[in-house]
C-alpha positions in Angstrom: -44.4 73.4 -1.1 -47.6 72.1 0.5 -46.7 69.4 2.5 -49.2 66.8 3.8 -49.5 63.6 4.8 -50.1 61.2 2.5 -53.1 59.5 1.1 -51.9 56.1 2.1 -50.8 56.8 5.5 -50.6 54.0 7.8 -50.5 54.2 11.4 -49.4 51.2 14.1 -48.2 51.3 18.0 -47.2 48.5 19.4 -45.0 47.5 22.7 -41.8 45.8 22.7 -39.9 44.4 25.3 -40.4 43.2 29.1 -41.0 46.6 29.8 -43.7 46.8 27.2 -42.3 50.0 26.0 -44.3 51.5 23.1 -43.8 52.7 19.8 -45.3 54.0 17.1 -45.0 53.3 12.7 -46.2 55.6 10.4 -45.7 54.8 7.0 -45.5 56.8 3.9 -45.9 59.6 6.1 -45.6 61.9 3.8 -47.1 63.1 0.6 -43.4 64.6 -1.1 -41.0 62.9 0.4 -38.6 63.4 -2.5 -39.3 67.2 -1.7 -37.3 66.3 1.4 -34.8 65.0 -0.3 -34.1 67.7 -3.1 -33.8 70.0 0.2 -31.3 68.1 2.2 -29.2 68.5 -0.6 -29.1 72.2 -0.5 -28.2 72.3 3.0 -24.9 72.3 4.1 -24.6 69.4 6.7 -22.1 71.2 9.1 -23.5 70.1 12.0 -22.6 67.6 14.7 -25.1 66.0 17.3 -23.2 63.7 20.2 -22.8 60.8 19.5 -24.2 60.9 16.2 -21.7 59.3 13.6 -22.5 61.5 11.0 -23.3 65.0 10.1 -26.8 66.9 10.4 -28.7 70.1 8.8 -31.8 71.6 10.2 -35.1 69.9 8.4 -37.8 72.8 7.1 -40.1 74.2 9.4 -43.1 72.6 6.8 -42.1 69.9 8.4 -42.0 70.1 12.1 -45.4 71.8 11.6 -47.0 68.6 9.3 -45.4 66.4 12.4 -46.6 67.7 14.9 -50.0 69.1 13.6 -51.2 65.8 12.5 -49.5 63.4 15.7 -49.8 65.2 18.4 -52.9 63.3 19.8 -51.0 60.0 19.0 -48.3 61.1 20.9 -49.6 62.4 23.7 -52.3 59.4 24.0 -49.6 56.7 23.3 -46.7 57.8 25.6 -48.8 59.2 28.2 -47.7 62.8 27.9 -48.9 66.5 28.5 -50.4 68.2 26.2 -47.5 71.3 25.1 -45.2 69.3 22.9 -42.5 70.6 21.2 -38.9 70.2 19.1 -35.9 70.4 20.9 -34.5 69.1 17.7 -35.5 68.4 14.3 -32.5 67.8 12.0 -31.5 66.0 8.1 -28.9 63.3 9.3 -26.8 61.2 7.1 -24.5 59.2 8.7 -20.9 59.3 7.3 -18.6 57.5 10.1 -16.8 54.5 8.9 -16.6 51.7 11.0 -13.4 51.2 12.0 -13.7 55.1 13.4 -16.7 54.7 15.6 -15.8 55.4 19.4 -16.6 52.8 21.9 -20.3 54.8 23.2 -20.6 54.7 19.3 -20.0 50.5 18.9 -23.2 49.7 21.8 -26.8 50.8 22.1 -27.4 54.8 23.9 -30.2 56.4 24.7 -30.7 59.8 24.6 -32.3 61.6 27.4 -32.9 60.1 30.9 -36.2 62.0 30.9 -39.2 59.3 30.0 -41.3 62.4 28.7 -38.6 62.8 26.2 -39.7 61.2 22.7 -37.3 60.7 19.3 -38.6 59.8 15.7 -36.9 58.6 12.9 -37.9 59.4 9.2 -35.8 57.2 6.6 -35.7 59.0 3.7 -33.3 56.4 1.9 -34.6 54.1 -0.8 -31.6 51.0 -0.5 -31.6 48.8 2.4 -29.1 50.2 4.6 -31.1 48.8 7.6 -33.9 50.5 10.1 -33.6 51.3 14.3 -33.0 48.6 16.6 -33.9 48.4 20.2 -31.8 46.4 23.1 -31.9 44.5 26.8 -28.7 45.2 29.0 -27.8 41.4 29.7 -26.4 42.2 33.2 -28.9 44.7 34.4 -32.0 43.8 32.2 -32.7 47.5 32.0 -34.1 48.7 28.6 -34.5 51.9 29.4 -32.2 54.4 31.2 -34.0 56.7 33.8 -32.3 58.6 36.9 -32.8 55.6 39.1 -30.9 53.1 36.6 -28.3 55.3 35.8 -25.9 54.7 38.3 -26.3 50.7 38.2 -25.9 51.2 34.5 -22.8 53.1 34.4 -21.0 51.1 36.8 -21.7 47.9 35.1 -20.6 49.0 31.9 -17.3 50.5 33.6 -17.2 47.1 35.1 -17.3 45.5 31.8 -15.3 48.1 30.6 -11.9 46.0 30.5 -13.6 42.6 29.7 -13.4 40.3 27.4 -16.8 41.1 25.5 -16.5 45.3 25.1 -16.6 46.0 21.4 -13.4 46.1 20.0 -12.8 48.9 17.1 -12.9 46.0 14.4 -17.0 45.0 15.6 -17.8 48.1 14.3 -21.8 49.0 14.1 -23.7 46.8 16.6 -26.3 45.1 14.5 -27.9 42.1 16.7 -27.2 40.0 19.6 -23.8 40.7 21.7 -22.4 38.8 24.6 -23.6 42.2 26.6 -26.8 43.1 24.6 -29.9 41.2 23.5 -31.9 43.1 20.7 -35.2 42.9 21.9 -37.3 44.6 18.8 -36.5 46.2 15.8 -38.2 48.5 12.9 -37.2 48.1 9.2 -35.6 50.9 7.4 -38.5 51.5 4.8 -38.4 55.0 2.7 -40.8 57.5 3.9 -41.4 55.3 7.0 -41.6 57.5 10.6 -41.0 55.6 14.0 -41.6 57.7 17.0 -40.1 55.9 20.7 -39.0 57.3 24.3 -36.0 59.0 24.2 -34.6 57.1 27.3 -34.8 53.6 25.2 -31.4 51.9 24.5 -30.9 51.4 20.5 -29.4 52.1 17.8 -29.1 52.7 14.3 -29.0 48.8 12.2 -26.1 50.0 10.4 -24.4 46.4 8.5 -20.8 47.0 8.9 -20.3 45.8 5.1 -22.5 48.1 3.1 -21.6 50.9 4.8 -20.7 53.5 2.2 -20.2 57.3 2.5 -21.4 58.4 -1.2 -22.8 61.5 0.4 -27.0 62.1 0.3 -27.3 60.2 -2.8 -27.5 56.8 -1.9 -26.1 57.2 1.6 -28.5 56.4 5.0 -30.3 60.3 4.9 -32.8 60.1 7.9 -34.5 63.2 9.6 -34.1 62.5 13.1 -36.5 64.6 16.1 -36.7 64.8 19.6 -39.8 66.0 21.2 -40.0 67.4 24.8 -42.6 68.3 26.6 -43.3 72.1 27.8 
């Protein structure tokens, strides 16, 4: 399979937040994204990433090449980063955890490296709306990013908070919106073929609506292929 971008590509960045954090929107990225599709269901998704409430499968290497053959100079002008980028990870992810068995990290925003340099992309390769990224404020430390100097603040006010009133309780399930501890401060739609690329150390997470959640498997379930990028 040649795979390409395709002929209608469109690319935006923009910055969100206090901390005008940027990100960048690619869409129809590709030119065969139902390629991607027909080969996510030949994997076996035995796989587990932390935190992730679903199962993964490695993505084809046509891919990782196409991504980072034709965004490299985005990337590296956008985020401010060196010039040697690379995978860490590059994986098919379909998420599969109902609601009522998400653990508590699971029920708020993460992030997922404290290193700024780190970057993650998101390819939704569903066709339904079963809801895009969304990106969050910390109410009591305002931080919208985790980094080795916020950590500590950060982890002792959520232990703080740990045994209040206003933790996610097993029955919130997803976080989708504005919580008595988090503001969502930005978020990008869900659109098939659509690639968003952010800093790893960003809180967020998945806009998963508690009531159409389903777990039909790759056929009409939320198949994303999700990346991190590091810097060598």
């Amino acid at each position: 399979m040649n795979l390409t971008t395709h002929d209608n590509i469109k690319i935006q960045h923009f910055n969100y937040g206090e901390d005008c954090s940027p990100i960048i929107v690619v869409d129809d990225f590709v030119n065969s994204p139902n390629w991607l599709i027909e080969q996510a269901l030949q994997q076996p998704f035995n796989q587990q990433r932390a935190f992730y409430p679903g199962s993964c499968a490695d993505a084809p290497s046509q891919y990782k090449t196409l991504f980072l053959n034709s965004l490299r100079d985005l990337m590296i002008t956008t985020f401010n980063l060196p010039s040697a980028l690379s995978f860490s990870a590059c994986q098919y992810s379909v998420v599969t955890t109902p609601p009522e068995q998400l653990k508590l990290l699971q029920r708020i925003p993460h992030f997922d490296s404290l290193n700024k340099l780190g970057l993650a992309a998101v390819h939704y390769l569903f066709k339904q709306d079963l809801g895009g990224t969304s990106f969050y404020r910390h109410r009591k430390t305002g931080f919208e990013y985790i980094d080795e100097s916020r950590k500590i603040e950060y982890f002792r006010s959520l232990e703080a908070e740990n045994d209040g009133p206003h933790m996610p309780k097993i029955v919130d399930g997803y976080i989708n919106g504005d919580t008595a501890l988090y503001e969502r401060i930005a978020e990008q739609q869900g659109l098939f073929n659509r690639l968003i690329i952010y800093r790893r150390n960003s809180l967020h997470s998945g806009s998963i609506r508690n009531e159409l959640f389903n777990v039909n498997g790759l056929i009409g379930g939320r198949l994303t292929i999700n990346s991190f990028i590091d810097c060598r």
